[in-house]
Predicted model as a PDB file, atoms N, CA, C, CB and O in Angstrom, pLDDT in the B-factor column:
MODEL        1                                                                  
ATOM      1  N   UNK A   1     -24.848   8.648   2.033  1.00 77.00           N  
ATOM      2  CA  UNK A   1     -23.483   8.835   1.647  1.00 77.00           C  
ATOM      3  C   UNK A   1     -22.857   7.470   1.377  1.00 77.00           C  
ATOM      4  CB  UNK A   1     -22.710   9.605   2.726  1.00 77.00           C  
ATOM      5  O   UNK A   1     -23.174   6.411   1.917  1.00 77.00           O  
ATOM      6  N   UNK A   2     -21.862   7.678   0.401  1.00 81.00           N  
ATOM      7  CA  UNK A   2     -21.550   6.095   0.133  1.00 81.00           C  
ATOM      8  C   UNK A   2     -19.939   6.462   0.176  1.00 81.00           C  
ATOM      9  CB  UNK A   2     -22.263   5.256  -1.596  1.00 81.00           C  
ATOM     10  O   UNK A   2     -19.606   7.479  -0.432  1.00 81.00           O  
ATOM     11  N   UNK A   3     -19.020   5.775   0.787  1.00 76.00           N  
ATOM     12  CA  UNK A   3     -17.643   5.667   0.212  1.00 76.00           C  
ATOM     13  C   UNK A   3     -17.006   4.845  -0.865  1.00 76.00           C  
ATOM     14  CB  UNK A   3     -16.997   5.401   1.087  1.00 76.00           C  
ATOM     15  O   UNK A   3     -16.723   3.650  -0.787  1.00 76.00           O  
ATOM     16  N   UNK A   4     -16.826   5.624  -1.848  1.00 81.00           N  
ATOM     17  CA  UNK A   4     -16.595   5.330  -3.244  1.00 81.00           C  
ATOM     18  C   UNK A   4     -14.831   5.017  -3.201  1.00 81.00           C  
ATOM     19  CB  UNK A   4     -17.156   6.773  -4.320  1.00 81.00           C  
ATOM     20  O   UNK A   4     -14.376   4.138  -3.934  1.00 81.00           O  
ATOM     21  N   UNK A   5     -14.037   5.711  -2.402  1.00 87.00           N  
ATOM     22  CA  UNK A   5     -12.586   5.689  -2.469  1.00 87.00           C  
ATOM     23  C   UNK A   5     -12.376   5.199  -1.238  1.00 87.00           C  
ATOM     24  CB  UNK A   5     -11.841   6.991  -2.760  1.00 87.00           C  
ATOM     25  O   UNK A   5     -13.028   5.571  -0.262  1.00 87.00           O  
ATOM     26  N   UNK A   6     -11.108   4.006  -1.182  1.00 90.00           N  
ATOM     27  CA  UNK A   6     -10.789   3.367   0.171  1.00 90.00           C  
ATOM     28  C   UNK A   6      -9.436   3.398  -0.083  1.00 90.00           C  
ATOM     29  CB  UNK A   6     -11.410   1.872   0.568  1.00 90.00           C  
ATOM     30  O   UNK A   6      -9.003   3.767  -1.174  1.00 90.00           O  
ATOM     31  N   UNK A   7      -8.407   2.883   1.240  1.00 92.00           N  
ATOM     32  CA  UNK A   7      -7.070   2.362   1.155  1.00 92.00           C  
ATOM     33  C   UNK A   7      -7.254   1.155   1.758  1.00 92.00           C  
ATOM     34  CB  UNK A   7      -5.969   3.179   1.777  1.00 92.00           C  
ATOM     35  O   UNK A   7      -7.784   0.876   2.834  1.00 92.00           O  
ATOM     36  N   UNK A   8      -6.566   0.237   0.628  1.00 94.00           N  
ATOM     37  CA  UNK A   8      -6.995  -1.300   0.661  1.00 94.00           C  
ATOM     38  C   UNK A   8      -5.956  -1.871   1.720  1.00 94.00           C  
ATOM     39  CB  UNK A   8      -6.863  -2.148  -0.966  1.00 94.00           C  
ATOM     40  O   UNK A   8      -6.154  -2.661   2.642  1.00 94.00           O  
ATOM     41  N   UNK A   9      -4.553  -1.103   1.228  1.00 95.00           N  
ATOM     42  CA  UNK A   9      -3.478  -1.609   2.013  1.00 95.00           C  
ATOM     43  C   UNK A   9      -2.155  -0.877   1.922  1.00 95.00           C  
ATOM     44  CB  UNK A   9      -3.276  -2.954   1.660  1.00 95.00           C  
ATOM     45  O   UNK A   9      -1.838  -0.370   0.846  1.00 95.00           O  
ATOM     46  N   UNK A  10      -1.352  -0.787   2.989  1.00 96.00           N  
ATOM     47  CA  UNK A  10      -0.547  -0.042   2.940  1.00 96.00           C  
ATOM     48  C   UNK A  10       1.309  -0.760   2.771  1.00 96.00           C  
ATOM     49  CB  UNK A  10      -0.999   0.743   4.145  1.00 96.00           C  
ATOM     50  O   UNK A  10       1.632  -1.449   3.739  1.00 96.00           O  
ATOM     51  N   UNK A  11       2.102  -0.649   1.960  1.00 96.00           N  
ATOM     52  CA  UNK A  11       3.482  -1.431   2.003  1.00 96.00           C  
ATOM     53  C   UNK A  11       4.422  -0.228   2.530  1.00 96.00           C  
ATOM     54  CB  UNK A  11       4.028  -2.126   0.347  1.00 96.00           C  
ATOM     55  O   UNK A  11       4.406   0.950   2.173  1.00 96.00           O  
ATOM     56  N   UNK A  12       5.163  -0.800   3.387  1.00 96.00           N  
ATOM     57  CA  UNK A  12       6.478   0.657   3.429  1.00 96.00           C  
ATOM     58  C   UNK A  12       7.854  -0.437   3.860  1.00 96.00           C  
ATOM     59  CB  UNK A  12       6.088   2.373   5.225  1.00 96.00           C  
ATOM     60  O   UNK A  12       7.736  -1.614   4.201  1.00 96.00           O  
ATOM     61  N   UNK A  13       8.722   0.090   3.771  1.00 96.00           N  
ATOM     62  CA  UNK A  13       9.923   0.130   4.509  1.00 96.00           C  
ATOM     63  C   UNK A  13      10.541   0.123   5.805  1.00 96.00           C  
ATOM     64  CB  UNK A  13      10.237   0.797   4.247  1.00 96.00           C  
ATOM     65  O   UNK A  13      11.452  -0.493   6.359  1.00 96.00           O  
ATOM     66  N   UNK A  14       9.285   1.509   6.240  1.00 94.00           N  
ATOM     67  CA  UNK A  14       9.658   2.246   7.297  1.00 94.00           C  
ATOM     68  C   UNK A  14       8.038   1.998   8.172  1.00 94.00           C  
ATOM     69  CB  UNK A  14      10.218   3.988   6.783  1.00 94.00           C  
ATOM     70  O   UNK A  14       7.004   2.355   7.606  1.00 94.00           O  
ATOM     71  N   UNK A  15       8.000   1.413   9.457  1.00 88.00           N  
ATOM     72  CA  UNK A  15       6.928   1.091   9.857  1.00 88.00           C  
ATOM     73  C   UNK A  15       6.577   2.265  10.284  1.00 88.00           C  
ATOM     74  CB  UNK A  15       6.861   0.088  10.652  1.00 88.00           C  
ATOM     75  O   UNK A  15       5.473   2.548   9.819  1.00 88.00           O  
ATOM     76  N   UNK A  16       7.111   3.310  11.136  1.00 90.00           N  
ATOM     77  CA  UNK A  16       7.054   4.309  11.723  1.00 90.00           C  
ATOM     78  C   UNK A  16       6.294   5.655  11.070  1.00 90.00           C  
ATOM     79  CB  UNK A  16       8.273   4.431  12.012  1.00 90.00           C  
ATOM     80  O   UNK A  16       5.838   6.662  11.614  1.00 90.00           O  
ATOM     81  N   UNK A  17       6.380   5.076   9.140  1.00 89.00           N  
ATOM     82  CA  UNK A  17       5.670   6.105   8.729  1.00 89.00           C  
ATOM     83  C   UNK A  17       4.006   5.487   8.154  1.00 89.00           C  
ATOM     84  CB  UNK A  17       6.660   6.862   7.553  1.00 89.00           C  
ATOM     85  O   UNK A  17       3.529   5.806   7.065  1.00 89.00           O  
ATOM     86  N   UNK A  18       3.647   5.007   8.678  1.00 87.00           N  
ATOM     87  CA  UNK A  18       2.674   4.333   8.209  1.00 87.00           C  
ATOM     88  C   UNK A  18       1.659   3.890   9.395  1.00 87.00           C  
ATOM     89  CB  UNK A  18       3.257   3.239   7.448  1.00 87.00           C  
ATOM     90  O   UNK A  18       1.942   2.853   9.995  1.00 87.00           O  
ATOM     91  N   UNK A  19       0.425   4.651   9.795  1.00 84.00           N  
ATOM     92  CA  UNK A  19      -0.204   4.646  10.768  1.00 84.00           C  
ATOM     93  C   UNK A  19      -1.084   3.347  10.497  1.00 84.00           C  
ATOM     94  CB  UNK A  19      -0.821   5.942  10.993  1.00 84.00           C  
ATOM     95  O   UNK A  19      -1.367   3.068   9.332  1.00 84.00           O  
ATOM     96  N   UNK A  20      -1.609   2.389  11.754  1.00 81.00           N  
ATOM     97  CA  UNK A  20      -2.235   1.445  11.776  1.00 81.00           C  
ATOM     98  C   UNK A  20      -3.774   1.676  11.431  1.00 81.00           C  
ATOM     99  CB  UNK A  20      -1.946   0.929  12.906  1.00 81.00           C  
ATOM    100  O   UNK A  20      -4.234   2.712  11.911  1.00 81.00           O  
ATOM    101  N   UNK A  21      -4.570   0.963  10.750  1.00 82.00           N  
ATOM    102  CA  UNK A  21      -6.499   0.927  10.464  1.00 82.00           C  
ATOM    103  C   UNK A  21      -6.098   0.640   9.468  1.00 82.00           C  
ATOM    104  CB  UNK A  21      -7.784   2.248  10.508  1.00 82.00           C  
ATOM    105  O   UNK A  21      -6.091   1.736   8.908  1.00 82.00           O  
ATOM    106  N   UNK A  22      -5.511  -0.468   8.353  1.00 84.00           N  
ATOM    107  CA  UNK A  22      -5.538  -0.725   7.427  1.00 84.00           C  
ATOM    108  C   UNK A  22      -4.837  -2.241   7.131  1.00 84.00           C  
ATOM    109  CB  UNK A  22      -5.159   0.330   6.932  1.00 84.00           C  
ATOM    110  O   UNK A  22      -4.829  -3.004   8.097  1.00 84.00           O  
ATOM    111  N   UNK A  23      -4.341  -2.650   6.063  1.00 91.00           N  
ATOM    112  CA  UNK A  23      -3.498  -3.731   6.767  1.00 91.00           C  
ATOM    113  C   UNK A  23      -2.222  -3.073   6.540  1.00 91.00           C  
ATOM    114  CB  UNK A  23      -3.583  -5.334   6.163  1.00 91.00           C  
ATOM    115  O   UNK A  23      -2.224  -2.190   5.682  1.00 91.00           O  
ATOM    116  N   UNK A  24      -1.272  -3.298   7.064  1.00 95.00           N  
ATOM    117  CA  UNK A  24       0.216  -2.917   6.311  1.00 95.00           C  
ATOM    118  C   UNK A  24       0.495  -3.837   6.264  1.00 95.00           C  
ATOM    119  CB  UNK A  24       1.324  -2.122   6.769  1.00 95.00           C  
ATOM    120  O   UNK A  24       0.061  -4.761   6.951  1.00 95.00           O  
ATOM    121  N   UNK A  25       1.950  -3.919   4.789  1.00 96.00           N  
ATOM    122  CA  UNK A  25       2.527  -4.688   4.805  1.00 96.00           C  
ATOM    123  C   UNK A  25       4.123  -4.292   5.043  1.00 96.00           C  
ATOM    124  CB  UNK A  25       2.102  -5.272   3.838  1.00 96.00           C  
ATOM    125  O   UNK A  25       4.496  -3.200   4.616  1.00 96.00           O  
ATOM    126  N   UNK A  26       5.114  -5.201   5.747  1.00 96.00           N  
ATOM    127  CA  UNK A  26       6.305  -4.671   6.015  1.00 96.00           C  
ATOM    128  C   UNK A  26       7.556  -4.940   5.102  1.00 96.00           C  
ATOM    129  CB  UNK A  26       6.544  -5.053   7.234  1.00 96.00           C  
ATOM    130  O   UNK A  26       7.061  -6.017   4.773  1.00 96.00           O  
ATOM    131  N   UNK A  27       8.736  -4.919   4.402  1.00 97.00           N  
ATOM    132  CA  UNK A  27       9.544  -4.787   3.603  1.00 97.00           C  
ATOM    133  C   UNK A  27      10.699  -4.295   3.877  1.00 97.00           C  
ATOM    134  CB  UNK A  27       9.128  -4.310   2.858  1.00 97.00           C  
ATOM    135  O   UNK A  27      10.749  -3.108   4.200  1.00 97.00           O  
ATOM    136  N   UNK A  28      11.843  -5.037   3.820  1.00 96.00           N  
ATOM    137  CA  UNK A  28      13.126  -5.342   4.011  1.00 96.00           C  
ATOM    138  C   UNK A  28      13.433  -4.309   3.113  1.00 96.00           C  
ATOM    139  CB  UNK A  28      13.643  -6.779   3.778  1.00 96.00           C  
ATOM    140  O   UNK A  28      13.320  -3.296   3.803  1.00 96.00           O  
ATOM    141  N   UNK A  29      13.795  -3.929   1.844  1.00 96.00           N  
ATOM    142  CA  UNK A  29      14.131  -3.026   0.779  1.00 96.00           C  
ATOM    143  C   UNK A  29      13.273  -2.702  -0.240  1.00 96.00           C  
ATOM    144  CB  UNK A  29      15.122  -3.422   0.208  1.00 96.00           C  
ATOM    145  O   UNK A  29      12.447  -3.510  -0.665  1.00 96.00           O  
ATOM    146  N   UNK A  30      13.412  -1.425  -0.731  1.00 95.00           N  
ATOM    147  CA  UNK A  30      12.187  -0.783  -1.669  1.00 95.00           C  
ATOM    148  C   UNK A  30      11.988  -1.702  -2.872  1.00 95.00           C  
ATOM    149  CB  UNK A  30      12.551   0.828  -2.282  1.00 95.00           C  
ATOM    150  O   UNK A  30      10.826  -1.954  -3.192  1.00 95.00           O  
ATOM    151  N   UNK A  31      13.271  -2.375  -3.766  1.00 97.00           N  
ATOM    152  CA  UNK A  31      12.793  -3.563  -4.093  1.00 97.00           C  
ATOM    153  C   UNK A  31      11.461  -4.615  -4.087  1.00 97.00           C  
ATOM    154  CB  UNK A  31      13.446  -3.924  -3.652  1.00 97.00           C  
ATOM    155  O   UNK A  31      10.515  -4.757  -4.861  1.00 97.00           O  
ATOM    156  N   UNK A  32      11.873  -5.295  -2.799  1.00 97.00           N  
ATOM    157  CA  UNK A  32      10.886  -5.985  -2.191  1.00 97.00           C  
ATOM    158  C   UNK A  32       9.254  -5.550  -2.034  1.00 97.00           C  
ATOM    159  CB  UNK A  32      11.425  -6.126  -1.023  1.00 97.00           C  
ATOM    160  O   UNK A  32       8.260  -6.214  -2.327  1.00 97.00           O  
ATOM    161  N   UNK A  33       9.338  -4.332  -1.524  1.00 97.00           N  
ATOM    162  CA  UNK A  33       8.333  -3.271  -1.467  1.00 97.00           C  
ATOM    163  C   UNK A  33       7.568  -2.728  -3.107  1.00 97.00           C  
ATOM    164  CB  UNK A  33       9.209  -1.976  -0.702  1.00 97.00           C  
ATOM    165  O   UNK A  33       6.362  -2.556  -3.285  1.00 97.00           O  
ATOM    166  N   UNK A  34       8.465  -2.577  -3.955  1.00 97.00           N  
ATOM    167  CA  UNK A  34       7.723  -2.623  -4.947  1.00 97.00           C  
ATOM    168  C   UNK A  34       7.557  -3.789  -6.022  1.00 97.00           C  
ATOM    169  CB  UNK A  34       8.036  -1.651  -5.428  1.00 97.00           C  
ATOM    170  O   UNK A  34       7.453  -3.462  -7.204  1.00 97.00           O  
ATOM    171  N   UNK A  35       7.529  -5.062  -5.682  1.00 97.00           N  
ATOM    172  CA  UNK A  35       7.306  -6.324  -6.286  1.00 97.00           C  
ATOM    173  C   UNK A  35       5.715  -6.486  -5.809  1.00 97.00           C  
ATOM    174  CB  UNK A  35       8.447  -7.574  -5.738  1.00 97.00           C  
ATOM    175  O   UNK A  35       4.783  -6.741  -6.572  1.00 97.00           O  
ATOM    176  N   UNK A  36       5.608  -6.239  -4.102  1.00 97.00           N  
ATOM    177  CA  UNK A  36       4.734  -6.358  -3.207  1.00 97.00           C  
ATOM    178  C   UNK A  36       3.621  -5.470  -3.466  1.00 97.00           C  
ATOM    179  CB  UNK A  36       5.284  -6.195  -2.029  1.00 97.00           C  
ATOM    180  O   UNK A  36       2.489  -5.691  -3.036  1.00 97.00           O  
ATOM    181  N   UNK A  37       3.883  -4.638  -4.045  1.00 97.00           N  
ATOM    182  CA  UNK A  37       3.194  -3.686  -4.280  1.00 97.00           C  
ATOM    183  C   UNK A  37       1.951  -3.803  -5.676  1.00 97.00           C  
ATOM    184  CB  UNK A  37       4.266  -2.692  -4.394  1.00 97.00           C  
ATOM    185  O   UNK A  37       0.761  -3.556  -5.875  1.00 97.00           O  
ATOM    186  N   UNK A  38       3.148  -4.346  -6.408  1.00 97.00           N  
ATOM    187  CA  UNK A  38       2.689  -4.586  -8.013  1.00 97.00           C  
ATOM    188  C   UNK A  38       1.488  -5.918  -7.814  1.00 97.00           C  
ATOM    189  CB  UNK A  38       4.351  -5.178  -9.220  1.00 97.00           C  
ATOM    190  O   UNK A  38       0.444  -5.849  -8.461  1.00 97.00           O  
ATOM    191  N   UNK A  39       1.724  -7.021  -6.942  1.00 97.00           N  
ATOM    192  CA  UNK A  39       1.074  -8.351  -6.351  1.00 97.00           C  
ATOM    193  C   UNK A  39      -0.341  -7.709  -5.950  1.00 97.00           C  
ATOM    194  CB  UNK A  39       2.002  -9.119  -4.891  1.00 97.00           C  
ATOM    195  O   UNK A  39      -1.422  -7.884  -6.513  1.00 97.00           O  
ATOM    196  N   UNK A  40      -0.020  -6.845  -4.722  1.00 96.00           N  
ATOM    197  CA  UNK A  40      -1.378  -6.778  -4.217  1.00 96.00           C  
ATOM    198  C   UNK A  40      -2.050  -5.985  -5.019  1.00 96.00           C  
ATOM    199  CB  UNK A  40      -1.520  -6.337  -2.895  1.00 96.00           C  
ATOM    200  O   UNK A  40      -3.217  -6.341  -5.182  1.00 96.00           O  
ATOM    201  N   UNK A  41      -1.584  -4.615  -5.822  1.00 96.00           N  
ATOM    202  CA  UNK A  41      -2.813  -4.163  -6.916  1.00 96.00           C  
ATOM    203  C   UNK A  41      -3.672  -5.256  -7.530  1.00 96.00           C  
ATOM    204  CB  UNK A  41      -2.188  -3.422  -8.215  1.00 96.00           C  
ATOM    205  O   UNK A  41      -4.894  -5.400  -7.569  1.00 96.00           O  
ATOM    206  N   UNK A  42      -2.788  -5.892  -7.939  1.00 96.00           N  
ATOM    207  CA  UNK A  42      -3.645  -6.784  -9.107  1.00 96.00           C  
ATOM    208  C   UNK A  42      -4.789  -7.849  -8.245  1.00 96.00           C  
ATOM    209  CB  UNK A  42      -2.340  -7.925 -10.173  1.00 96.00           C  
ATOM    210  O   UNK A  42      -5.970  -8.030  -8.542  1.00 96.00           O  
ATOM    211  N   UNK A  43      -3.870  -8.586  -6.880  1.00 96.00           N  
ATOM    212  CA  UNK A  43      -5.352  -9.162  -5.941  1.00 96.00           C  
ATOM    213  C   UNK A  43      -6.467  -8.944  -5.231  1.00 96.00           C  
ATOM    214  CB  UNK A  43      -5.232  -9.611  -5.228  1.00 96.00           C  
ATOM    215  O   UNK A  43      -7.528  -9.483  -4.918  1.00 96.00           O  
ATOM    216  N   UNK A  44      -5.507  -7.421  -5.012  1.00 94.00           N  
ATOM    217  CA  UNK A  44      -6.930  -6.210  -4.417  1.00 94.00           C  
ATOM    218  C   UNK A  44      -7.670  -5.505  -5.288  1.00 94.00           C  
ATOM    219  CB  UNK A  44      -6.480  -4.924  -3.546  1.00 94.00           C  
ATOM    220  O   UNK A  44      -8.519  -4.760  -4.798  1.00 94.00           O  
ATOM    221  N   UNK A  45      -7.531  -5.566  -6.794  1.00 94.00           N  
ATOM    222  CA  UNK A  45      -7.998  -5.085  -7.563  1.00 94.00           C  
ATOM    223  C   UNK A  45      -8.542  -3.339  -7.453  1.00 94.00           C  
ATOM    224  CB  UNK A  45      -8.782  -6.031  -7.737  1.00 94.00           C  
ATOM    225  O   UNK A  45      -9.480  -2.561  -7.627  1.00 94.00           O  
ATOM    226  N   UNK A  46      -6.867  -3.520  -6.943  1.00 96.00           N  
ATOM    227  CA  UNK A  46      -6.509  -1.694  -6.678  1.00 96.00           C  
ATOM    228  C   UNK A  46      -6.133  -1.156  -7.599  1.00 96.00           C  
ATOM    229  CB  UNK A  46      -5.446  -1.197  -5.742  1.00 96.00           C  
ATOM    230  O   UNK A  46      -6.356  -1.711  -8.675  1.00 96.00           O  
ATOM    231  N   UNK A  47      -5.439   0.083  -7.601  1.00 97.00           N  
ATOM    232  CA  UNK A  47      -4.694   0.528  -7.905  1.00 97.00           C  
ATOM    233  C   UNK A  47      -3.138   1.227  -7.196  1.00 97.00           C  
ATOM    234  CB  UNK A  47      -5.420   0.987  -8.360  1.00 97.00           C  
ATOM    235  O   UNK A  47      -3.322   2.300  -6.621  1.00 97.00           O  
ATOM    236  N   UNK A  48      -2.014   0.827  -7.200  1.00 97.00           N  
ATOM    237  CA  UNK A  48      -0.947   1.378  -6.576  1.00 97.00           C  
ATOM    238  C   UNK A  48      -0.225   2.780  -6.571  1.00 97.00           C  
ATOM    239  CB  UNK A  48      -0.225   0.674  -6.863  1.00 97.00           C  
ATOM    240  O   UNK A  48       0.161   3.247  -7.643  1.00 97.00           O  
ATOM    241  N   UNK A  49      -0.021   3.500  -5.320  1.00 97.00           N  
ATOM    242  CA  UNK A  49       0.277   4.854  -5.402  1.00 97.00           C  
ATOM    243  C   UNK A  49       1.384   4.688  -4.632  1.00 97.00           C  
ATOM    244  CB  UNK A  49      -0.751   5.899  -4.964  1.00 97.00           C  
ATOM    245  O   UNK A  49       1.571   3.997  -3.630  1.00 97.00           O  
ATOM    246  N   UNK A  50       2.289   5.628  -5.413  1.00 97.00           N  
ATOM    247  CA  UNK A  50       3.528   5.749  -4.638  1.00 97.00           C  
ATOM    248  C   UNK A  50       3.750   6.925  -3.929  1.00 97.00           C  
ATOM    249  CB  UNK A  50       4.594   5.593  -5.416  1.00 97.00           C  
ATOM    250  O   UNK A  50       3.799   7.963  -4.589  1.00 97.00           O  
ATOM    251  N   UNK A  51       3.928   6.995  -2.441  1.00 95.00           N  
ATOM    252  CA  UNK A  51       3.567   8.190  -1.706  1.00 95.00           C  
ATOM    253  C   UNK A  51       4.766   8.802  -1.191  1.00 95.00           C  
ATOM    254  CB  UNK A  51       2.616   7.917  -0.603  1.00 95.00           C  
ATOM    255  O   UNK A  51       4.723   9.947  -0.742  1.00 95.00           O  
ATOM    256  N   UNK A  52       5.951   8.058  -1.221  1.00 96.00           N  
ATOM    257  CA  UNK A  52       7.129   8.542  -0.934  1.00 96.00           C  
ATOM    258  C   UNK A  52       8.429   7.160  -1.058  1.00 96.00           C  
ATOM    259  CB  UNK A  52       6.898   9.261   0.611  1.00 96.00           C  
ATOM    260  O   UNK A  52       8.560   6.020  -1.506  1.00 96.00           O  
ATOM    261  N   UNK A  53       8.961   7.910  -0.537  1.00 95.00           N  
ATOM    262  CA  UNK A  53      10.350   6.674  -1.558  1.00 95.00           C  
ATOM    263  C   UNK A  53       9.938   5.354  -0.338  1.00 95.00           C  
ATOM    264  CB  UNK A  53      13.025   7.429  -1.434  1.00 95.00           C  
ATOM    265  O   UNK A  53      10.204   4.181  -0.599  1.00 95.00           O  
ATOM    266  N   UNK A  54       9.508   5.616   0.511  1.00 95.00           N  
ATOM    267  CA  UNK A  54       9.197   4.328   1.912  1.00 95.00           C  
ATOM    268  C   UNK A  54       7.503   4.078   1.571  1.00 95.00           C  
ATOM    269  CB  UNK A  54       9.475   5.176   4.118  1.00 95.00           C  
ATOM    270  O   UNK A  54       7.033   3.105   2.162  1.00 95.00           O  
ATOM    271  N   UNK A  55       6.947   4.525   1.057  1.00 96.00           N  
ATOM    272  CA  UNK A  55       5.354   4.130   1.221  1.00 96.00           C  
ATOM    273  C   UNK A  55       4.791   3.841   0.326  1.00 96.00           C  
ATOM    274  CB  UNK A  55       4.521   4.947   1.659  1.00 96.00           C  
ATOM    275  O   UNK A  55       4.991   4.675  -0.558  1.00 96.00           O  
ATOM    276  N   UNK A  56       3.767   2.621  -0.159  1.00 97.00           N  
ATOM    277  CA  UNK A  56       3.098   2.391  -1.174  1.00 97.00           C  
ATOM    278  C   UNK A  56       1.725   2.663  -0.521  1.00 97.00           C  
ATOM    279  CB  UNK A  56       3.387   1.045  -1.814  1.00 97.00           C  
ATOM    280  O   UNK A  56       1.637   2.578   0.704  1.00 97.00           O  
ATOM    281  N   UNK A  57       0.524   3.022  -1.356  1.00 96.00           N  
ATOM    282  CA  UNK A  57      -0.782   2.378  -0.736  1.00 96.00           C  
ATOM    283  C   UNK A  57      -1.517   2.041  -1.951  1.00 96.00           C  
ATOM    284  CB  UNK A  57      -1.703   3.384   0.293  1.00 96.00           C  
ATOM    285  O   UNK A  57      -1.355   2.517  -3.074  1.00 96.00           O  
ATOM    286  N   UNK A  58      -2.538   0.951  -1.482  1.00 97.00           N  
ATOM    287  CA  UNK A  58      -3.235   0.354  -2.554  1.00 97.00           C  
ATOM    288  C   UNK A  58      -4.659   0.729  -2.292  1.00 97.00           C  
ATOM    289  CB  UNK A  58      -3.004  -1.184  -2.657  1.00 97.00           C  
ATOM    290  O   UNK A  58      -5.354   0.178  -1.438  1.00 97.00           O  
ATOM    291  N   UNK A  59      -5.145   1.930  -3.262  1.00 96.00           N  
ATOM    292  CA  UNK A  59      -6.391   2.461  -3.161  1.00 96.00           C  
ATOM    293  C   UNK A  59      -7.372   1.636  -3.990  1.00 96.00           C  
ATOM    294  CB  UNK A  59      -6.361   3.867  -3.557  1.00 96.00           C  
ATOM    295  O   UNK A  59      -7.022   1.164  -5.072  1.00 96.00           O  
ATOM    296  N   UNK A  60      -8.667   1.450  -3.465  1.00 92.00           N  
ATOM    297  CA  UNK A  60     -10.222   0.821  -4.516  1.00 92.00           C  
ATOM    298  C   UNK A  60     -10.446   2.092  -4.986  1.00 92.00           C  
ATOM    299  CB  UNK A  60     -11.935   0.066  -3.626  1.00 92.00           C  
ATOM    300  O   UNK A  60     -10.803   2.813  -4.055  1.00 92.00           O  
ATOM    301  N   UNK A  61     -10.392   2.637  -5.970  1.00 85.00           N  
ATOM    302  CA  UNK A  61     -11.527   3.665  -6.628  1.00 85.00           C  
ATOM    303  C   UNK A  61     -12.826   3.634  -7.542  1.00 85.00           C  
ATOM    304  CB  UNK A  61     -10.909   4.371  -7.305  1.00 85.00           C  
ATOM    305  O   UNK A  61     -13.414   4.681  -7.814  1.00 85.00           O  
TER     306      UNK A  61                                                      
ENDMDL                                                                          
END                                                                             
């Protein structure tokens, strides 16, 4: 078995919604959060999903 799909990293707002085993990153306003967001796709050579108005995650597929 191989894992083909990962979560590289997680950005939110809200720490409380965002469970730890990954890295998170934390963010003052959704702003901020989606600048942060747009950065790490491109260094993690992710892709960015927006999971709710507080949560980003940056999946490898």
């Amino acid at each position: 078995m191989t894992i083909e799909k990962y979560i590289l990293a997680a950005i939110t707002t809200k720490p409380e919604k965002v469970a730890q085993g990954t890295g998170v990153f934390y963010c003052s306003d959704v702003s901020e959060m989606e600048v942060l967001a747009t950065n790490l796709e491109a260094i993690l050579d992710g892709i960015a999903h927006k999971i709710s108005e507080d949560v980003y995650i940056i999946v490898k597929h």
